[in-house]
N, C-alpha and C positions, 0 to 999 in steps of 0.2 A: 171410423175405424180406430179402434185401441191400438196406443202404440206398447212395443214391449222393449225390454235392454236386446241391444245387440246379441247379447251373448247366451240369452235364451234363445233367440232366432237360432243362430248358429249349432245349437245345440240339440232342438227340433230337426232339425236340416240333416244334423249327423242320425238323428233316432230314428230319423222317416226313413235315410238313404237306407241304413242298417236291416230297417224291416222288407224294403221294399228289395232289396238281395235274400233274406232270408223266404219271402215270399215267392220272388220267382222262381229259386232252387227249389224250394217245397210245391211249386208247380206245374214244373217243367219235367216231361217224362225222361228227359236225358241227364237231370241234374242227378250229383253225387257227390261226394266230398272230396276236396283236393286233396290229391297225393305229391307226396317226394319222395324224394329217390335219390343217388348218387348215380349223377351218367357215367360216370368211370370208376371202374376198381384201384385205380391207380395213386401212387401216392403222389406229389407233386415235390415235396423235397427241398421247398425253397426254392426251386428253379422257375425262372423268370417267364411270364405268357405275354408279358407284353406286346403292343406290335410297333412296330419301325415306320418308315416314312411309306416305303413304296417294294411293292415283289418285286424281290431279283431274279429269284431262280423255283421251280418248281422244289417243291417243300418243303417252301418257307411260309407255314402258315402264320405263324404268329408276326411276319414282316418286322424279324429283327437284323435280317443278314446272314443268319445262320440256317441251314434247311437240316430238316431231317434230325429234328431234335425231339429232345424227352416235352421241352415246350412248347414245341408246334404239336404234336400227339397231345397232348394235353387242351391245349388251347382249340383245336379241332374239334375235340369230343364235345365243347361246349355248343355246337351249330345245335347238337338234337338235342340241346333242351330247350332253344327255343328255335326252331325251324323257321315258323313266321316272320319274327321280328328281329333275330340275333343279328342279322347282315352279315355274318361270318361266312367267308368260303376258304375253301382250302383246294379247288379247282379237282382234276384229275388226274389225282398220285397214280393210278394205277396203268394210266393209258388205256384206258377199255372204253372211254367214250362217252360215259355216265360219268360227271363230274358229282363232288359232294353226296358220296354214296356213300352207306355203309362198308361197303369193301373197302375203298377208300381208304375209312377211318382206321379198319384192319391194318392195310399196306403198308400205313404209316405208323403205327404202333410199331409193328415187325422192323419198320426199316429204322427206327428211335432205337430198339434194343439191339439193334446190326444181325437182324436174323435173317434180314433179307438183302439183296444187294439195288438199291433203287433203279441200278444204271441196265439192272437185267430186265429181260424179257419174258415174261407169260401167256398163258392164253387168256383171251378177253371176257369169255365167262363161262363159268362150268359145265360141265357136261350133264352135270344132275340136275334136277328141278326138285327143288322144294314146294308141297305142296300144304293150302292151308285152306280149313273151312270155317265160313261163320255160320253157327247154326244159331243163327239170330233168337229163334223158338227156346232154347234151352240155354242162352246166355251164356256159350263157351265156343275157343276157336280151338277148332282142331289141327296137328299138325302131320304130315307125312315127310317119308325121305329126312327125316331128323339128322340121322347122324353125318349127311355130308354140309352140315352147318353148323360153323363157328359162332355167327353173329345173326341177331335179326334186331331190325327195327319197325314197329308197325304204327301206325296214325290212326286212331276210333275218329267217329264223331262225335261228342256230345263231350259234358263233363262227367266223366264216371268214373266209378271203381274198379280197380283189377285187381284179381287173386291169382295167382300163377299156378298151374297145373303142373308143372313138373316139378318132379324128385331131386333133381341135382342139380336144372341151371337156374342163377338168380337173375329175375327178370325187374330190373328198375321201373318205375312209372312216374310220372307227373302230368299235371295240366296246363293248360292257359286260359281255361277256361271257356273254349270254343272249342277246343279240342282234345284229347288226353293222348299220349307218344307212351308207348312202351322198347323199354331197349335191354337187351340180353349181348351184356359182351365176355368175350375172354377176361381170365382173371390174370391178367396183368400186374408183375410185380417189377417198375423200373431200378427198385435198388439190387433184384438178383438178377435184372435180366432175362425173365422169364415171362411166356405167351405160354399157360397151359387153358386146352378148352374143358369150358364146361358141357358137358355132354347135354344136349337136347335129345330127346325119346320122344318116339310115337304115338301119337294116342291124344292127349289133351294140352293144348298149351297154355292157354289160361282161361280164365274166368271173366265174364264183363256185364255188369248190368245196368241196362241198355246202351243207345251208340248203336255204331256198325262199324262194321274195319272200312278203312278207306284209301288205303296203301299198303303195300308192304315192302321192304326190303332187305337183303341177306348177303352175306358172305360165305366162302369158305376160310381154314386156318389161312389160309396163303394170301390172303386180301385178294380174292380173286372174287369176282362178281356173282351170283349163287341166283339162277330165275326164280319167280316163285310166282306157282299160279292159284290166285286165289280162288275161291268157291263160294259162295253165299247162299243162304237159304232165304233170300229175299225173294217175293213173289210167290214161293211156294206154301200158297193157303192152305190146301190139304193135305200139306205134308209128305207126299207120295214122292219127292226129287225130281219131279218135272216142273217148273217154275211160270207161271206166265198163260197158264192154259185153261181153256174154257172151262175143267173140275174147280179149278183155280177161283174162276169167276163164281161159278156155281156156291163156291163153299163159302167166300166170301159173303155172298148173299144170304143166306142160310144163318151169316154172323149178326145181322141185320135181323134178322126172321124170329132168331131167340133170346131175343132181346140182350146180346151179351153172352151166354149161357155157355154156344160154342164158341172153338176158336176162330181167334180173329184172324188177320194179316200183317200185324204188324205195322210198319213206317215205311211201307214200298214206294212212297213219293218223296222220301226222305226230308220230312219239312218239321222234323222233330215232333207230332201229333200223331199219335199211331192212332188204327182204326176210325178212322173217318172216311165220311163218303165222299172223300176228293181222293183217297186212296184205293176205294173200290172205282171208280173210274179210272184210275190212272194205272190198275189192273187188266181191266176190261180193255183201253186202249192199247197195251202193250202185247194185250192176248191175241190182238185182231193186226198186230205186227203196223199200228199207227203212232209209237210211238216206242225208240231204241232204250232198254231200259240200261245199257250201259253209256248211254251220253246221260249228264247233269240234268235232274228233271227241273220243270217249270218252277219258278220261282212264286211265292204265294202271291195271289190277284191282288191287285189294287182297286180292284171294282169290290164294291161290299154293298149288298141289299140291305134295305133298311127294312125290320120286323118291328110292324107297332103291333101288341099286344093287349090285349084285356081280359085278365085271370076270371074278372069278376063275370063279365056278359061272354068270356069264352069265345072270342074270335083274334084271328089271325091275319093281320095285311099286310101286304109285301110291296114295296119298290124296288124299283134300278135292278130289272127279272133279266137283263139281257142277254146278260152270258152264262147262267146258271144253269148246270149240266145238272147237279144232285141236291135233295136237300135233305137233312133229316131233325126232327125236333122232337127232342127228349121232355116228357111230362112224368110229373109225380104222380102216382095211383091208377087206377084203373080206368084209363079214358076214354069215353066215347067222340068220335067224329061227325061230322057231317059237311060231304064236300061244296065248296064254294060255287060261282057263277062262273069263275076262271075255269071249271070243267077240267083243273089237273084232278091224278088218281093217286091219291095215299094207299099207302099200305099201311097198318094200322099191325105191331105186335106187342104183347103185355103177358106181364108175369104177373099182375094183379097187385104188384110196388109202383113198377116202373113201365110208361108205353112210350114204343118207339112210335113216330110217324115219320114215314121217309116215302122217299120218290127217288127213284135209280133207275140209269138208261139199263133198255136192255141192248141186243144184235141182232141186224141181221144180215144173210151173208156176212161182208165183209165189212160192214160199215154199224157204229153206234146209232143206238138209236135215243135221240133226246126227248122227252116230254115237252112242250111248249108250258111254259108258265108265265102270264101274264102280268103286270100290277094290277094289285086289288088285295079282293077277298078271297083267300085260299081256302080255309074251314074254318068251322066252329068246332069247337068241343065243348064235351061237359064232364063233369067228374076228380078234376085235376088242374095243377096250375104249372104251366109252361116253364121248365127247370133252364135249358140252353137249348141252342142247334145250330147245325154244321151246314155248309154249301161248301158246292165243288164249282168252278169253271170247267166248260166243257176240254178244257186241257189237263185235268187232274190234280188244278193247282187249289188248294185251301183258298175261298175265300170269309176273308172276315166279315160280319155280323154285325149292323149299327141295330141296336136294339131302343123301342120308345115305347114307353108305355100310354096305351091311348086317355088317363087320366092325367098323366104325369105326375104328378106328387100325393098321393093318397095318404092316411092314415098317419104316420109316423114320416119324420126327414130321415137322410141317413143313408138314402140308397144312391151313393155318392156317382156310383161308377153306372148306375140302372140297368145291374143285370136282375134278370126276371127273378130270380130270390126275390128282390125286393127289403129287404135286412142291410143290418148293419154288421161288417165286420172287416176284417185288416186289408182285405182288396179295396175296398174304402178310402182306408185311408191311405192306403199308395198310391190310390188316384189324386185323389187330394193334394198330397204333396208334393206329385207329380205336375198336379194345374197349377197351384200356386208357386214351386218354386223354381222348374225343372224345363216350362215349356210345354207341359204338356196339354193333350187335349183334354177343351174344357166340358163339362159336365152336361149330360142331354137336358137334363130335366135339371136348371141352377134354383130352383126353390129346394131340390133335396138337397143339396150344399149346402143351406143356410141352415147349420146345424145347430147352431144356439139361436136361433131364432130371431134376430135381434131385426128390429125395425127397419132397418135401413136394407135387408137383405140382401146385402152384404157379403161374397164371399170371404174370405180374410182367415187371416193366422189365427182368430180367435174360433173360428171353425175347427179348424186344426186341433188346437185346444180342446176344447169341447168336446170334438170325438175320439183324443187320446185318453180323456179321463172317462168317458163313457166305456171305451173296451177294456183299456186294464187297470180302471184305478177305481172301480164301483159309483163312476159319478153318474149324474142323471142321462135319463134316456135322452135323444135325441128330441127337438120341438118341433110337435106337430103339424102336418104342413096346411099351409093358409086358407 
């Protein structure tokens, strides 16, 4: 192994880290650009957020001895910009029982500029409902009952971008990067003393693409607690506003059928990978009332079938079949099949680009029905070379995909990570610098890692090398494998 200066390593390390964030945002369906935002309209004035030893009195957020100031309002408003990890509470100014609420935040703004009196009494929370929907399909949340809300806070999943849908209130946004917070407050001026609202309207509240809403919450002017009952258009495949039902299933299928063509279902398993067949099962389970789709769905398998493949002789084997509810494997061109000794049944659809092959349970009465899928040989095809594919566990959780090819190292090094492309490019090399400097898992096929080819085969930094000047610096291909 060649040794290099420390200070190239470290340098490598930063270039790899860099590509290997630029890579997953560019392919992750929930990635988006971070936003900021001001979580308060408020000035702050010099005045102190510090915090003190220990709470004396109810609102005293900032624990300096004094409650009910311009700096505990201030120092509070900071919890929602980072919810997760701020550790900031400011408990329950309002007495309504819901601590660290947006009302809350309200209560104590009012009670900072003395427009409320802390020691009075209200009701615990409004009379109105605020109503909001996500219509997941068209990338915007709707809002109703607008005008009896002062304040909203809402929680997406994913990293993404928001565009605000209304005319008059300013809706702040940021991320953490797991997830994106939007918050719309009164405009607050501490040096006149004034709490005027921005008026929220009916009709569109903003814009999001991808994510889902995953919280919401609201006030009125009075820091009074404001319900809000959300709506989603998750589950509803064919669009009709019944979510969850056998059309549902139906249409879902049918997404499969056109190779893409119609619409999908979206991320109904919420595992951030939309339209896959561990979401059309986890459809089909929740249509047949096996599965609550407002509890947390199943977290992705840790069982993963191993797919050895071979483009050239055009067959298919599968291991570790146990729990495999669905499968489906995407080929380049117009494929033909022919089913294996395992006796499953493909369905076979092609635009004459691209062919699906999937297996999807069906129903009946009340109960799913699974295919049995053996280890072995599932099919052969001809006409095309095996692009990815999806499985489900019979719980509708994603399972991951160990992929081998039954040659292992063919023609050219380079296919670092051995997915069925078989090519060299920047997934490559984030594997790469993943195995070698990160921990990560190591290479199925280690003769395609030895990218410069050297004797000793060798994985190493000079690998590295080798295939950073091959992708963007016009250096030589990759060395042939042995």
């Amino acid at each position: 192994m060649r040794s290099y200066p420390l200070a190239l390593m470290c340098l490598l390390l930063l270039v790899g880290a860099a590509l290997a964030q630029d890579f997953s945002s560019a392919n992750q369906p929930l990635a988006g650009p971070t936003l900021s935002g001001s979580i308060s309209n408020s000035r702050t004035n010099g005045i102190s957020t510090s915090m003190g030893d220990e709470i004396t009195e109810r609102g005293d957020c900032n624990l300096d001895g004094i409650p009910w100031t311009i700096g505990d309002a201030v120092y509070f408003s900071t919890l929602f910009a980072d919810p997760q990890g701020a550790g900031i509470t400011c408990g329950d100014l309002n007495l309504d029982g819901v601590p660290n609420h947006i009302s809350d935040l309200v209560y104590m703004q009012l009670a900072s500029l003395g427009l409320i009196d802390p020691q009075s009494t209200q009701p615990d929370t409004s009379e109105y409902v605020l109503t909001l929907w996500d219509y997941l399909y068209e990338g915007r949340v709707g809002i109703g009952g607008a005008d009896s809300a002062c304040a909203v806070f809402l929680v997406f999943y994913g990293d993404i971008p928001i565009t605000s849908g209304q005319p008059l209130a300013e809706l702040n946004s940021w991320t953490d990067g797991e997830y994106t917070y939007v918050l719309g407050l009164p405009d607050v001026d501490y040096a006149a003393s004034t709490l005027d609202r921005r008026p929220l309207v009916d009709g569109t509240l903003l814009y999001h693409t991808g994510g889902w809403l995953v919280s919401a919450q609201a006030s009125t002017c009075e820091g009074i607690l404001l319900p809000v009952d959300v709506e989603s258009s998750r589950g509803d495949c064919n669009r009709d506003g019944v979510p969850w039902s056998i059309a549902d299933v139906v249409s879902f299928g049918n997404y499969f059928n056109s190779t893409g063509v119609l619409n999908g279902c979206g991320d109904p398993n919420q595992d951030g990978q939309a339209d896959q067949v561990s979401d059309y099962v986890y459809v089909l389970l929740c249509m047949l009332n096996l599965v609550d789709p407002s509890q947390e769905p199943a977290p992705t398998s840790d069982q993963a079938p191993a797919i050895t493949y071979d483009n050239q002789l055009g067959s298919i084997h599968i291991e570790n079949t146990d729990s495999i509810g669905a499968l489906c494997f995407v080929f380049s061109g117009d494929v033909e099949i022919t089913a294996g000794p395992s006796g499953a049944e493909f369905i076979r659809a092609t635009d004459g680009q691209t062919t699906l092959v999937f297996e999807l349970p069906t129903f009946d009465a009340q109960s799913p029905v699974f295919q049995p899928i053996s280890d072995g040989e599932l099919f052969t095809y001809s006409g095309g070379s095996l692009q990815s594919v999806q499985a489900s566990n019979r719980d509708g959780a994603r399972m991951p995909v160990q992929f081998l090819s039954s040659n292992c190292c063919t023609g050219l090094t380079g296919n670092v990570n051995g997915d069925p492309l078989d090519s060299s490019d920047l997934s490559d090399l984030i594997f790469l610098v993943n195995y070698l400097f990160l921990g990560g898992q190591g290479p199925v096929c280690p003769d395609e890692a030895n990218v410069d080819g050297d004797s000793q085969s060798a994985i190493d930094l000079s690998d590295l090398i080798y295939l950073v000047g091959f992708l963007f610096q016009g250096g030589p291909e990759p060395a042939p494998c042995p």
